[in-house]
C-alpha positions as CSV (number, residue, x, y, z in Angstrom):
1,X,0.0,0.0,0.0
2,X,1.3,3.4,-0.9
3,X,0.9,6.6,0.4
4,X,-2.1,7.5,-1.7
5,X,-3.5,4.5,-0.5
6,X,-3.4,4.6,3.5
7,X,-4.8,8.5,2.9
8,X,-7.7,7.1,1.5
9,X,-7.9,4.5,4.2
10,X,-7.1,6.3,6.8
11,X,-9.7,9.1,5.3
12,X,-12.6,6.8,4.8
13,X,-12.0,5.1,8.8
14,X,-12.0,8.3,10.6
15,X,-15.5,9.3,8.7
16,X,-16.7,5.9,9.7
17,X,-15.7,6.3,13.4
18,X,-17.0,10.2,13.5
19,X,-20.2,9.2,11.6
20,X,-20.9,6.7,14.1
21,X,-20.1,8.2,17.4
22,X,-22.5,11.0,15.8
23,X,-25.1,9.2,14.9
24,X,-25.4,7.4,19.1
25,X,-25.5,10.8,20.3
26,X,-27.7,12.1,17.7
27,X,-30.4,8.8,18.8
28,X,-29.3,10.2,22.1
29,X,-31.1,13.4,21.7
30,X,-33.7,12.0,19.5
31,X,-35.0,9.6,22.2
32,X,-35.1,12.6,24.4
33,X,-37.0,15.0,21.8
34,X,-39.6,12.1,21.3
35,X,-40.0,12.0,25.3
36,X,-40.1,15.1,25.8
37,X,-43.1,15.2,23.2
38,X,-44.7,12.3,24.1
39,X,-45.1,13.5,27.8
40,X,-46.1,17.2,26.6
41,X,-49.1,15.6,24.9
42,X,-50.2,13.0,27.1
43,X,-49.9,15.9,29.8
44,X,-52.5,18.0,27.6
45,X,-54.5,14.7,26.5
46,X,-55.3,13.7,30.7
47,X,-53.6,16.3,33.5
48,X,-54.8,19.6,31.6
49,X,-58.1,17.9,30.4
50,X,-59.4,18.4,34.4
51,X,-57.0,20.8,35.6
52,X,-55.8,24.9,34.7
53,X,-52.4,25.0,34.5
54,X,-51.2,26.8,37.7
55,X,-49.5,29.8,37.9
56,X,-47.8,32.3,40.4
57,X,-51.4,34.2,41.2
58,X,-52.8,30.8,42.0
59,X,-50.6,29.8,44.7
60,X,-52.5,30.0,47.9
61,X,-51.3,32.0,50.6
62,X,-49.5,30.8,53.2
63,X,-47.6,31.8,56.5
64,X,-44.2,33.3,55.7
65,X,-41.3,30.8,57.2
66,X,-37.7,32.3,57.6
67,X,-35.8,31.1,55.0
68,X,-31.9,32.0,54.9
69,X,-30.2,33.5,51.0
70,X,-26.4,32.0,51.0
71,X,-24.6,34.3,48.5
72,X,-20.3,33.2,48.1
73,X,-18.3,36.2,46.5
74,X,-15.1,36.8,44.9
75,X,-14.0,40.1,43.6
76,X,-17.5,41.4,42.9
77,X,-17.5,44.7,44.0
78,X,-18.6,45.6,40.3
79,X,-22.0,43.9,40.9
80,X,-22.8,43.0,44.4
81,X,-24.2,46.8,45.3
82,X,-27.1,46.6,42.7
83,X,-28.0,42.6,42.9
84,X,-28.3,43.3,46.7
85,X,-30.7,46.4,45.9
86,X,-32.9,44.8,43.4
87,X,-33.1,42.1,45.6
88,X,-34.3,44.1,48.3
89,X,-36.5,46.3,46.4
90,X,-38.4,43.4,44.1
91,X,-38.9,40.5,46.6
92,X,-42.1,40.1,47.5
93,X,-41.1,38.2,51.0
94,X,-40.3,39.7,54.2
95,X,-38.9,37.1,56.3
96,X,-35.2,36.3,54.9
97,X,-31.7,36.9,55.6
98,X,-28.9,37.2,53.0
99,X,-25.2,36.0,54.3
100,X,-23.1,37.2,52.3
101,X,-19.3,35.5,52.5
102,X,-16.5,37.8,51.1
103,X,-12.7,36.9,51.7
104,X,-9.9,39.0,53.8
105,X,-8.4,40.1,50.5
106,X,-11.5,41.5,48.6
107,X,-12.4,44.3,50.6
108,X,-13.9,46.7,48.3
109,X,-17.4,43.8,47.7
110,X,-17.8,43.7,51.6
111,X,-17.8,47.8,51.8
112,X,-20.0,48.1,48.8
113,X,-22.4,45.2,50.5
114,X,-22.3,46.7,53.3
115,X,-23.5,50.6,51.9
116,X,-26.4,48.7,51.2
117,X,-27.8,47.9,54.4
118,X,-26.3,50.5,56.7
119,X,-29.1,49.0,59.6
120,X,-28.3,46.1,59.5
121,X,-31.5,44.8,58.8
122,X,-31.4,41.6,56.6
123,X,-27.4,41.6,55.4
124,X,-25.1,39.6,57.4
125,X,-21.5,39.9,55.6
126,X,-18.9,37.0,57.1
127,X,-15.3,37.3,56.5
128,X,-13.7,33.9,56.0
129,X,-10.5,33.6,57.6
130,X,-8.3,33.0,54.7
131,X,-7.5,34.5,51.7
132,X,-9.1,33.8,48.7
133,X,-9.9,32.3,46.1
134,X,-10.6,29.2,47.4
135,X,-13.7,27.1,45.9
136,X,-17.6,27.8,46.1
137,X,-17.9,25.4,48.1
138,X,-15.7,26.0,50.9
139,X,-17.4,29.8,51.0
140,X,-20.3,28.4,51.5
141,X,-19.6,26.3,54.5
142,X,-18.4,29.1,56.2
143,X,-21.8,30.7,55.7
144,X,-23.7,27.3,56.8
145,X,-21.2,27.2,60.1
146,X,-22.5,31.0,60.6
147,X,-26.0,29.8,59.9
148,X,-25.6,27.2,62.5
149,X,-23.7,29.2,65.5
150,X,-27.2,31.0,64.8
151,X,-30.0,31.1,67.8
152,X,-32.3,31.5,65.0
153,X,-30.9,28.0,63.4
154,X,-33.7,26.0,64.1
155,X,-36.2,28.2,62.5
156,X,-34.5,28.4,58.9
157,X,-36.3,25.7,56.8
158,X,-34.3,26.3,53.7
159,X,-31.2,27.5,52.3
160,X,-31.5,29.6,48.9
161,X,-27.7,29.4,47.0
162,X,-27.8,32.9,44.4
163,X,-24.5,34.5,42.7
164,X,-23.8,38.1,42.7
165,X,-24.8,38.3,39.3
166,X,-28.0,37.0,39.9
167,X,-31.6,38.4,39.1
168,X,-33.7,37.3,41.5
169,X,-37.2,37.0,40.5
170,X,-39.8,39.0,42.7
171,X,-41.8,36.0,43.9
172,X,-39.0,33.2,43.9
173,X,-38.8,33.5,47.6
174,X,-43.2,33.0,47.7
175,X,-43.1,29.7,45.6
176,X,-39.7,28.0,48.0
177,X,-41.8,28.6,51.1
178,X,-44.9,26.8,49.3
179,X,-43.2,23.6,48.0
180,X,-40.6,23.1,50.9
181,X,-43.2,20.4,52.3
182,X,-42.7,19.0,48.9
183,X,-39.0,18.6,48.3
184,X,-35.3,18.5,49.6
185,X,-34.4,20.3,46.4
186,X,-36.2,22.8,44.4
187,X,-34.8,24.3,41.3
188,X,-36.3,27.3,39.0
189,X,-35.0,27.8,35.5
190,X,-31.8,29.9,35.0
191,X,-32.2,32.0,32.0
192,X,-29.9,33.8,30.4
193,X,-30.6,37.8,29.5
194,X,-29.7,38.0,26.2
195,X,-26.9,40.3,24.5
196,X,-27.2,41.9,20.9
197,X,-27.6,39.7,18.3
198,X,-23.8,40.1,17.0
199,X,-22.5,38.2,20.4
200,X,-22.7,35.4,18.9
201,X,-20.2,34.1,22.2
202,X,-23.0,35.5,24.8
203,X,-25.7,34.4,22.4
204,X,-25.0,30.8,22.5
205,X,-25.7,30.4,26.4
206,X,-29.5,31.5,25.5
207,X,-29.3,28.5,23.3
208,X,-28.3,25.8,25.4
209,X,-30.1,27.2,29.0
210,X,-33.5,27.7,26.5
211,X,-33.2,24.0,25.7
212,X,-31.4,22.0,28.9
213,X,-34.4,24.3,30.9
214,X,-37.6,24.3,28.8
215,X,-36.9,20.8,27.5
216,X,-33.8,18.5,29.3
217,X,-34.4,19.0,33.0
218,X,-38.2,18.4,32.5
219,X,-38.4,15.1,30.9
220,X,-35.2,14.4,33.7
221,X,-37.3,14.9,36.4
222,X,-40.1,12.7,34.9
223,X,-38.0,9.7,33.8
224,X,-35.3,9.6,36.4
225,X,-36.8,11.2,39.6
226,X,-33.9,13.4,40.6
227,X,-32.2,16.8,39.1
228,X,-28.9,18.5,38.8
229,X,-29.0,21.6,41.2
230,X,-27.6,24.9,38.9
231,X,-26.1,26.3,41.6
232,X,-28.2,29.7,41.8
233,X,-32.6,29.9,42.0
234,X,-32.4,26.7,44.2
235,X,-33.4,25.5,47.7
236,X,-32.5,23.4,50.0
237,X,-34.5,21.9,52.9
238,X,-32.3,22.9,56.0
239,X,-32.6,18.7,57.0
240,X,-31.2,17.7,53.9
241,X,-28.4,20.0,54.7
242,X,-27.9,18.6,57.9
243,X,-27.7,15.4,57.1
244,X,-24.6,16.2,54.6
245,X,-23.1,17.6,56.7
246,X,-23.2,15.1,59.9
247,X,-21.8,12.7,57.2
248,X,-19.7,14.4,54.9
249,X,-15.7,14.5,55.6
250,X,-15.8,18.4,54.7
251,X,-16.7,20.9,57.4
252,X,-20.0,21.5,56.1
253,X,-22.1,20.0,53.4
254,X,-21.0,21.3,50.5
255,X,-18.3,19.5,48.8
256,X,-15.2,21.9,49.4
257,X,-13.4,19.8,46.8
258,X,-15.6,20.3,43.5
259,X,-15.5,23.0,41.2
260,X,-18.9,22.5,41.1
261,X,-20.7,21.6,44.3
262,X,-23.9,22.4,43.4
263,X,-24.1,19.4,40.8
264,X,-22.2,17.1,43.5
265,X,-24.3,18.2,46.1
266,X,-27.7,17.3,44.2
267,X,-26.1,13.7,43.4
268,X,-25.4,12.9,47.7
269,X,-29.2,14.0,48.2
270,X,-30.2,11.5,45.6
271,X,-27.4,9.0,47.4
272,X,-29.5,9.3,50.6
273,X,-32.9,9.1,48.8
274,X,-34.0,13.2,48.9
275,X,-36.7,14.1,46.8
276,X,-35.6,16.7,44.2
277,X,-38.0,18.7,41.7
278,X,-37.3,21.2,39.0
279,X,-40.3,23.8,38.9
280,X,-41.3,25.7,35.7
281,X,-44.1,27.6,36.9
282,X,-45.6,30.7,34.7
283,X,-46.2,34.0,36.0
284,X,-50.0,34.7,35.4
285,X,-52.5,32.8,32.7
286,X,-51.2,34.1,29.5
287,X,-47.9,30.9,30.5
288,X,-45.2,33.1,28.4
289,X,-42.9,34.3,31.3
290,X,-41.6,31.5,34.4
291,X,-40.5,32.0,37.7
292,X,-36.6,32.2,37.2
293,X,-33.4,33.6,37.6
294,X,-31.7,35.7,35.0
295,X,-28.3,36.7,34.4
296,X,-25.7,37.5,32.0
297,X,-23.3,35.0,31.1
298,X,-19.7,35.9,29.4
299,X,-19.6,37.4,26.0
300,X,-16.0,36.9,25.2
301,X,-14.6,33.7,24.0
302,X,-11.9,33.3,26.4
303,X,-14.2,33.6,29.6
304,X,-17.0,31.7,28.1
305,X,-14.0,29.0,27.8
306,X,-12.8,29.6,30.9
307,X,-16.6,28.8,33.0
308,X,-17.3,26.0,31.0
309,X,-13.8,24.3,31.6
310,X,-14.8,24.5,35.5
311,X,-18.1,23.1,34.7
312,X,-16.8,20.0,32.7
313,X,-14.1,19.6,35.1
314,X,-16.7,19.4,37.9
315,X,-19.7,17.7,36.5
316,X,-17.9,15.1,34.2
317,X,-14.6,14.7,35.9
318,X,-14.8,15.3,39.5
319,X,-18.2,14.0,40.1
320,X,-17.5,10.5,38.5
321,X,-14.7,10.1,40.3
322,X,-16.7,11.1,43.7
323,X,-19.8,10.1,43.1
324,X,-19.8,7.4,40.6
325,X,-23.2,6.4,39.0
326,X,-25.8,6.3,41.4
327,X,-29.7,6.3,41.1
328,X,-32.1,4.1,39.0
329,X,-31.4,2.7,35.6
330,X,-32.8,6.3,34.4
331,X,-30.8,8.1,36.5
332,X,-27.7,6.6,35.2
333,X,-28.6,7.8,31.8
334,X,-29.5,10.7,32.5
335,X,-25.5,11.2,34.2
336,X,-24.4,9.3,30.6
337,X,-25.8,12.4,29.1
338,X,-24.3,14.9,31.0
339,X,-20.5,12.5,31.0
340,X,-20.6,12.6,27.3
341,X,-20.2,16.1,27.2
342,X,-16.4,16.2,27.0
343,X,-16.5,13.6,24.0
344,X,-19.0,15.4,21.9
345,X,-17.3,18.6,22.7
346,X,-14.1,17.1,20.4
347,X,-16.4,15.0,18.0
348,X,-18.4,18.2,16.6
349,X,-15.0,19.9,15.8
350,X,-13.0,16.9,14.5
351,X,-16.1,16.4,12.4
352,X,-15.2,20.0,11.4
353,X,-11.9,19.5,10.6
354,X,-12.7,16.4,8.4
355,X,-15.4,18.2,6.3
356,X,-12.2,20.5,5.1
357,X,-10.0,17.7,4.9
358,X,-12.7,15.7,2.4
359,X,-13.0,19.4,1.0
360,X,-9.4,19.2,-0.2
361,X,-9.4,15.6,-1.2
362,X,-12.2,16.1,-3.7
363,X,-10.9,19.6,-4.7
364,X,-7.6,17.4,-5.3
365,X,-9.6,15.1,-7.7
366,X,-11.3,17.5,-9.4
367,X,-8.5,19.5,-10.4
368,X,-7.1,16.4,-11.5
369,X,-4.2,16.4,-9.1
370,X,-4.9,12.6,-8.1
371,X,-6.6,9.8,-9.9
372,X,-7.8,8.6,-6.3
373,X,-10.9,7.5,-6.0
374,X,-13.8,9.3,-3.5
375,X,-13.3,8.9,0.3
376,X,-17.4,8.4,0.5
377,X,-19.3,6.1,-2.7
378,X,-22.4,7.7,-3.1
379,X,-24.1,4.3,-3.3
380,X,-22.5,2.9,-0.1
381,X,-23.6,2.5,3.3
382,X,-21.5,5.3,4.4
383,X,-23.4,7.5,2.6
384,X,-26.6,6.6,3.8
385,X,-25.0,6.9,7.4
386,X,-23.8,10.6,6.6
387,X,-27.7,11.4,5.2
388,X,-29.3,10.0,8.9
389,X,-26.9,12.1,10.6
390,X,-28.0,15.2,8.4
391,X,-31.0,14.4,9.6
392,X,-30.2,14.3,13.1
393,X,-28.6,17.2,12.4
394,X,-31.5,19.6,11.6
395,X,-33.7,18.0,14.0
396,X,-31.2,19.2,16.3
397,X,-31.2,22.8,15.2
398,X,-35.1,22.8,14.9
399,X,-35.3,21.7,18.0
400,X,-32.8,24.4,19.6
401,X,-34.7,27.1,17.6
402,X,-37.6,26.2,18.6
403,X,-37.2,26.7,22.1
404,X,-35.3,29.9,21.4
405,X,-37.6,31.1,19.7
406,X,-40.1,30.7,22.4
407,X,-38.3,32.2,25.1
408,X,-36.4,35.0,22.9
409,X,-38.3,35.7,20.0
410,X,-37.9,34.5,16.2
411,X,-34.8,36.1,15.6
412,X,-32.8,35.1,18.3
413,X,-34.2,31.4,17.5
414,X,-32.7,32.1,13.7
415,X,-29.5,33.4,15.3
416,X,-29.5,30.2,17.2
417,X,-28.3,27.8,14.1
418,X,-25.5,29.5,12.9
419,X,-24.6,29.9,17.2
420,X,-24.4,26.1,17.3
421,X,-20.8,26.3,15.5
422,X,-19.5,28.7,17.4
423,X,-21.2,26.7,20.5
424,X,-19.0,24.0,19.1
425,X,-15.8,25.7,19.2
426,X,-16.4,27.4,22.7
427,X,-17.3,23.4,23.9
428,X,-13.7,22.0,22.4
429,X,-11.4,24.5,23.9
430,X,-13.1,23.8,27.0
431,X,-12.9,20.0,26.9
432,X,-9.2,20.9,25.9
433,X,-8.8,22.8,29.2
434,X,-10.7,21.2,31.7
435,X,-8.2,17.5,30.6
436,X,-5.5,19.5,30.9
437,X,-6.2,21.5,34.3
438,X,-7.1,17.7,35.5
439,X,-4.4,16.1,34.8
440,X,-2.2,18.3,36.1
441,X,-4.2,18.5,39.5
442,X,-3.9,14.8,39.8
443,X,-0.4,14.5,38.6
444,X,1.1,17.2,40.3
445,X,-1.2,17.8,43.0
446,X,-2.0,21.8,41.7
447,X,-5.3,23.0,43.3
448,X,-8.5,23.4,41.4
449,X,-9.5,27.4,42.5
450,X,-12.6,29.5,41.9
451,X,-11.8,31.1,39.3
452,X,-12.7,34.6,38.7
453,X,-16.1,35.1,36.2
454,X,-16.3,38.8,35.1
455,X,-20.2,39.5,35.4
456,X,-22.2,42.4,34.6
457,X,-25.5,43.4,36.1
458,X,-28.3,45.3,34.5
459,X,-28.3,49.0,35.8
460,X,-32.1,49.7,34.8
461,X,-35.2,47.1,34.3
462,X,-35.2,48.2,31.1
463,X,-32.4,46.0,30.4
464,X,-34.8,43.0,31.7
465,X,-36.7,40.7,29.7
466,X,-40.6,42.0,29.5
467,X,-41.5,39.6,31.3
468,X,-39.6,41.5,34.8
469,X,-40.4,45.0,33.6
470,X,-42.9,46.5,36.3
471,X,-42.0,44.3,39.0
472,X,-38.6,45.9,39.9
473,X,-40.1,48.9,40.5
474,X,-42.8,48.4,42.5
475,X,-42.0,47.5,46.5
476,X,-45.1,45.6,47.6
477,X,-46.2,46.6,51.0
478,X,-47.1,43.1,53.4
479,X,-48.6,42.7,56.3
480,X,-46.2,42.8,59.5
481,X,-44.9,39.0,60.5
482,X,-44.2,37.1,63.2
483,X,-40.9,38.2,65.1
484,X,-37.5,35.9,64.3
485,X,-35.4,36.2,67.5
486,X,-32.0,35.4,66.4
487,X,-28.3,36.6,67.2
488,X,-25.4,36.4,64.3
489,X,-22.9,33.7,64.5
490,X,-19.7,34.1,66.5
491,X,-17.0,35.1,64.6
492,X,-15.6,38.6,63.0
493,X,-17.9,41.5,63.3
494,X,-17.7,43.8,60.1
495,X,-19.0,46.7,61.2
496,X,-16.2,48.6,62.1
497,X,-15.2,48.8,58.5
498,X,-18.2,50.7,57.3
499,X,-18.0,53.2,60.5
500,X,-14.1,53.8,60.0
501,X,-12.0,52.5,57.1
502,X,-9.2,54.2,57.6
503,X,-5.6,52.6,56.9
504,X,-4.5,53.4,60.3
505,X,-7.3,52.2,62.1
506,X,-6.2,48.8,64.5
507,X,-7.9,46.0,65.3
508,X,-10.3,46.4,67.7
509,X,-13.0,44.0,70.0
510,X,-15.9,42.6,68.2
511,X,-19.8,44.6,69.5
512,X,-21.8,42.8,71.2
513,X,-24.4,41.2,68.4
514,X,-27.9,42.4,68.7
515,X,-31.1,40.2,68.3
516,X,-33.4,40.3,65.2
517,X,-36.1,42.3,65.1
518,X,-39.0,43.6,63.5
519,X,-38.5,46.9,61.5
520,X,-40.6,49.2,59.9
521,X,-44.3,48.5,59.1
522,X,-43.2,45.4,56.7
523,X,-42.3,42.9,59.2
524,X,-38.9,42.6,57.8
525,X,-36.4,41.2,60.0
526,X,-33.5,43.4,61.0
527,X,-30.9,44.4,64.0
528,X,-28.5,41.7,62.7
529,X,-25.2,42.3,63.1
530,X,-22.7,41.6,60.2
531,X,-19.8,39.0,61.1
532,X,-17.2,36.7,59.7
533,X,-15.9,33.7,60.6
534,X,-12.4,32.3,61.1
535,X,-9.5,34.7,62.1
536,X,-7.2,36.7,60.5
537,X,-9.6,39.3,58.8
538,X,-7.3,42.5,57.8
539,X,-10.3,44.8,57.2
540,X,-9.5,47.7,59.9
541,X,-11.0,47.7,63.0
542,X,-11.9,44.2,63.6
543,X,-10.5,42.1,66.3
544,X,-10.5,38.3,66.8
């Protein structure tokens, strides 16, 4: 065999191998569109027959339980200030407490967190006692330890999880406190707020979160019983919590080890037999806008690359190795799906890469440069493989634009098919980087850290989807509660750096903390004092 002749061989086996591996993931997704529309119509043929779909203005109303917002930050001075006043101003809730956890060497988030709540009403800002970054999830059990050293502990039912980026929707809080009789877990949809049309980088998060959201973690819950948690828009049942943690080998429940602890976290609960939901539930009758959180999500290639590496790393890499493949048969698909992320991630660009190599074979032949003949025979089974996985291939994009479309509007569903290469592309470089950052951690022991996500938050509703405009304005007046007597944990006040942040300020003794109480006419709870935990804090004025 000559050199012309192992191209051609070599040519014609890699399309075999790449045609293949497409087509089982392409009967992958099939299998899932064709569930997904099979339960959508039996739904509408039996369920919706006897019964209106519900919405937000049909939840009854129901006695207002303390629930406690956990909030991890890293360098996000840029966007904690306005989260933590839209938050404020749009839910419709009164009894909740934010803790906030900042690190020694980001002072700039705690004082603009801080300028938010001067009283001290519903903030509590803790100051781990290292430097960061570490990971998510060792910032959030130093917020669950504060939670606990809490007199109030026993009367938080759940734990929210947000992000600083995070627009929280007005009546998120309302629909946790009905359901958390109902679940361990609850998730909302995460949906992204869209950028102009040209970002085609920021553009291709709407497509994936419009599909994975409307369509994947549906049809999840119904066939395998048990969901990914997304990491923001979620709660926890404070029991569930507990349990982790009594068990777990970190100093809390949150796997300190993961780059993504969320996902982890939500495969333990289904370990120790929690019930988990996903919740998709409209706003009013007209069913076009959810209960969800929205944010913006990266717009330049290197940071989209960048978060999804940590997500791959976590979800495919770390979690198999921790977790291995528990739950039903079901379940275990359902993880197959999310593990063969990494591999189709390479397969959609190496099938990139051997579209131009056939390219330049057959421009070869036709410009008479080779008497070779074709990689692919028209007549042969190849062939007919390559025309199912076209196929496959626009039922894929149909499918993505569809749901879109529904969420964005037609032109953002158009935009979505040309998004899926660039989608590709983003995918590969991250498969590329989260093997590479994981083989290095294991081989020579280099940490996995948080890495920094710049985010952006929208100054004005405006900048909100439809759907939210109105509702950020308005501050709902509620009846007055029942009091929450609670003290803050024991640990680092933070006080003293609002009141005086001079350099040359020293360390001083930590105030006494003051109970919870009701303020205002709302009912809110307030007269919490703002700590951290740990020692070591260098913000001036704070003592051990």
């Amino acid at each position: 065999m000559d050199a012309a002749d192992a191209l051609h061989a070599g040519l014609n086996l890699l399309v075999w191998i790449i045609a293949a591996l497409i087509l089982l993931s392409g009967l992958d997704d099939l299998f899932i569109d064709l569930a997904t529309h099979y339960r959508s119509l039996s739904r509408s043929l039996t369920i919706y027959r006897k019964s209106a779909r519900a919405n937000s203005q049909s939840l009854p109303v129901q006695k207002q339980k303390p629930i406690a917002i956990f909030l991890p930050a890293w360098n996000e001075s840029d966007v904690i200030a306005p989260m933590l006043k839209r938050l404020r101003r749009s839910l419709r809730y009164d009894h909740y407490v934010v803790f906030l956890g900042v690190y020694p060497n980001d002072r700039e988030t705690a004082i603009k967190a801080r300028a938010v709540d001067r009283e001290q009403s519903w903030l509590k800002i803790l100051c781990l006692d290292h430097d960061g970054p570490t990971s998510k999830g060792d910032c959030l059990n130093h917020l669950w330890r504060a939670l606990i050293a809490d007199p109030a502990y026993d009367d938080f039912q759940q734990i929210i999880l947000h992000d600083a980026e995070d627009v929280v929707h007005p009546d998120e809080l309302q629909l946790f406190n009905y359901l958390a009789d109902r679940a361990d877990l609850i998730q909302l949809p995460v949906i992204p707020l869209p950028p102009p049309l040209r970002s085609l980088v920021g553009g291709h998060y709407l497509d994936e979160f419009a599909e994975s959201h409307q369509k994947d973690l549906v049809l999840r819950e119904w066939m395998a019983g048990g969901i990914p948690c997304a990491g923001v828009g979620c709660a926890f049942s404070r029991k569930a919590l507990s349990h982790i943690a009594q068990i777990s080998k970190a100093p809390g429940p949150f796997p300190q080890h993961s780059l993504t602890e969320d996902y982890e976290l939500a495969l333990m609960l289904l370990k120790l037999g929690y019930n988990s939901i996903f919740v998709r539930l409209p706003e009013s009758e007209d069913q076009r806008a959810v209960i969800a959180t929205r944010e913006y999500f990266p717009t330049a290639f290197k940071a989209a690359v960048s978060q999804k590496s940590r997500w791959l790393i976590g979800i495919v890499l770390q979690s198999w190795k921790s977790q291995g493949w528990p739950g039903s048969l079901a379940m275990r698909y359902m993880l197959m799906r999310d593990r063969k992320a990494i591999l189709t991630a390479f397969m959609g660009v190496a099938a990139y890469v051997l579209v131009l190599a056939l390219a330049l074979y057959e421009g070869a032949r036709h410009a008479h440069l080779t008497d070779m003949p074709p990689i692919i025979d028209p007549r042969s089974p190849l062939m007919m493989l390559l025309f199912l996985n076209a196929g496959l291939l626009i039922n894929r994009a149909g499918h993505r634009a569809f749901y879109t479309g529904r969420l964005y509007g037609w032109q953002q569903g158009l935009f979505s098919i040309p998004r899926v290469f660039i989608g590709n592309l983003v995918n590969c470089a991250a498969a590329w980087r989260a093997l590479r950052l994981y083989l290095v951690h294991l081989f020579h022991g280099t940490p996995l850290q948080w890495e920094k996500t710049s985010h952006l938050f929208p100054d004005d509703p405006a900048d909100l989807a439809a759907d939210l405009a109105g509702d950020l304005e308005e501050q709902t007046d509620h009846e007055a509660g029942d009091d929450l007597h609670a003290r803050p944990a024991h640990s680092l006040l933070l006080d003293a750096v609002f009141a005086d942040s001079g350099p040359d300020r020293g360390q001083g003794e930590a105030a006494e903390p003051a109970p919870f109480r009701p303020s205002g006419g709302n009912g809110s709870l307030s007269g919490a004092e703002c700590r951290g935990s740990g020692h070591g804090c260098p913000f001036p004025g704070f003592g051990d």
